[in-house]
C-alpha positions in Angstrom: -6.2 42.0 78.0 -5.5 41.5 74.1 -6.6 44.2 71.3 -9.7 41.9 70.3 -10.5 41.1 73.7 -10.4 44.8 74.5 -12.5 45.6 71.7 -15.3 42.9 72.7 -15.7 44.2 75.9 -16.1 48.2 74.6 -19.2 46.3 72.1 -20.7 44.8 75.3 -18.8 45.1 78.5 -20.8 42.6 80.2 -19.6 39.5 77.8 -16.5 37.4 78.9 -14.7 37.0 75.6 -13.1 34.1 77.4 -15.9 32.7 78.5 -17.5 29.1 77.1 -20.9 28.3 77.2 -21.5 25.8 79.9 -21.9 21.8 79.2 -25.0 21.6 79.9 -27.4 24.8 79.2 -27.0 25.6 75.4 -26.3 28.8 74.1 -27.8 30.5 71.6 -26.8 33.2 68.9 -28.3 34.9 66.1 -25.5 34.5 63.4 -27.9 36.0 60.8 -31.5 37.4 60.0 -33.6 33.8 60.8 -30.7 31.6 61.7 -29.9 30.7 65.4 -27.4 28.6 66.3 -26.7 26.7 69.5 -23.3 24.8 71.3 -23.1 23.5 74.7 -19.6 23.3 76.2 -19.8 19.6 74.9 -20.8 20.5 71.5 -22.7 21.8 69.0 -26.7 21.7 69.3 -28.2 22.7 66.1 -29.6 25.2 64.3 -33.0 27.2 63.4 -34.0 28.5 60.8 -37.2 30.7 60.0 -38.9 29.7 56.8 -42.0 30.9 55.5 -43.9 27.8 57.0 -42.4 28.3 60.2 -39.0 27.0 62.4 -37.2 24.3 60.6 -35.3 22.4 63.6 -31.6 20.6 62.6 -30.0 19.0 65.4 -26.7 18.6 66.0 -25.6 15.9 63.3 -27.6 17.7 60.4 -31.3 15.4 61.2 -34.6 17.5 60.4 -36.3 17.3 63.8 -39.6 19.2 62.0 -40.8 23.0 61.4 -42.3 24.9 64.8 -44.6 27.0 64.6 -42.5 29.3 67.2 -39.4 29.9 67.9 -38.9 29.3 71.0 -40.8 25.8 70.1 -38.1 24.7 67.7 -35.3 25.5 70.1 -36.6 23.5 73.0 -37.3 20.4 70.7 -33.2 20.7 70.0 -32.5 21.1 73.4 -34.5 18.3 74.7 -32.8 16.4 71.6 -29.9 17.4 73.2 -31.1 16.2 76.5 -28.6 18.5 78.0 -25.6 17.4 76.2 -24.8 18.2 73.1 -23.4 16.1 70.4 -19.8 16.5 70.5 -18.1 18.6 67.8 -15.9 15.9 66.3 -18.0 13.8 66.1 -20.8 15.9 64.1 -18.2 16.9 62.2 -16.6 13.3 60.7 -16.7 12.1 57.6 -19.0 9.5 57.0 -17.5 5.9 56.6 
């Protein structure tokens, strides 16, 4: 086990610092106070982010797929988005032509 690896796992020794989330459930994180983030093993989801009106809902390519008043709401709308598969990374990611 590397260093980082080995430092991961004394954080939280249940997390697989190896492991990616799977293609078709998204995974969530918390990268900051009122932003989530979510990938798939496909791709990248979308994000949420808590405003003083509510959720504001981004999917995956950067569209405003409206302001929840949970939440959880706002997650599910990008999931089902998403419809289990996410848009692929290199693809959110190009340039436009």
């Amino acid at each position: 086990m590397s260093a980082v690896a080995g430092r991961i796992q004394d954080v939280n020794p249940q997390l697989d610092p190896v492991a990616a989330p799977s293609v078709g459930r998204p995974l969530w994180v918390q990268v900051e106070a009122g932003l989530h983030v979510a990938n798939t093993g496909a791709g990248f989801v979308g994000t949420v982010t808590a405003t003083p009106y509510g959720y504001e809902a981004m999917d995956g390519v950067g569209a405003r797929r409206g302001t929840f008043v949970s939440l959880t709401d706002a997650k599910t709308a990008l999931e089902e988005v998403a419809g289990g598969v996410a848009v692929p990374t290199a693809i959110a990611a190009a340039p436009a032509l």
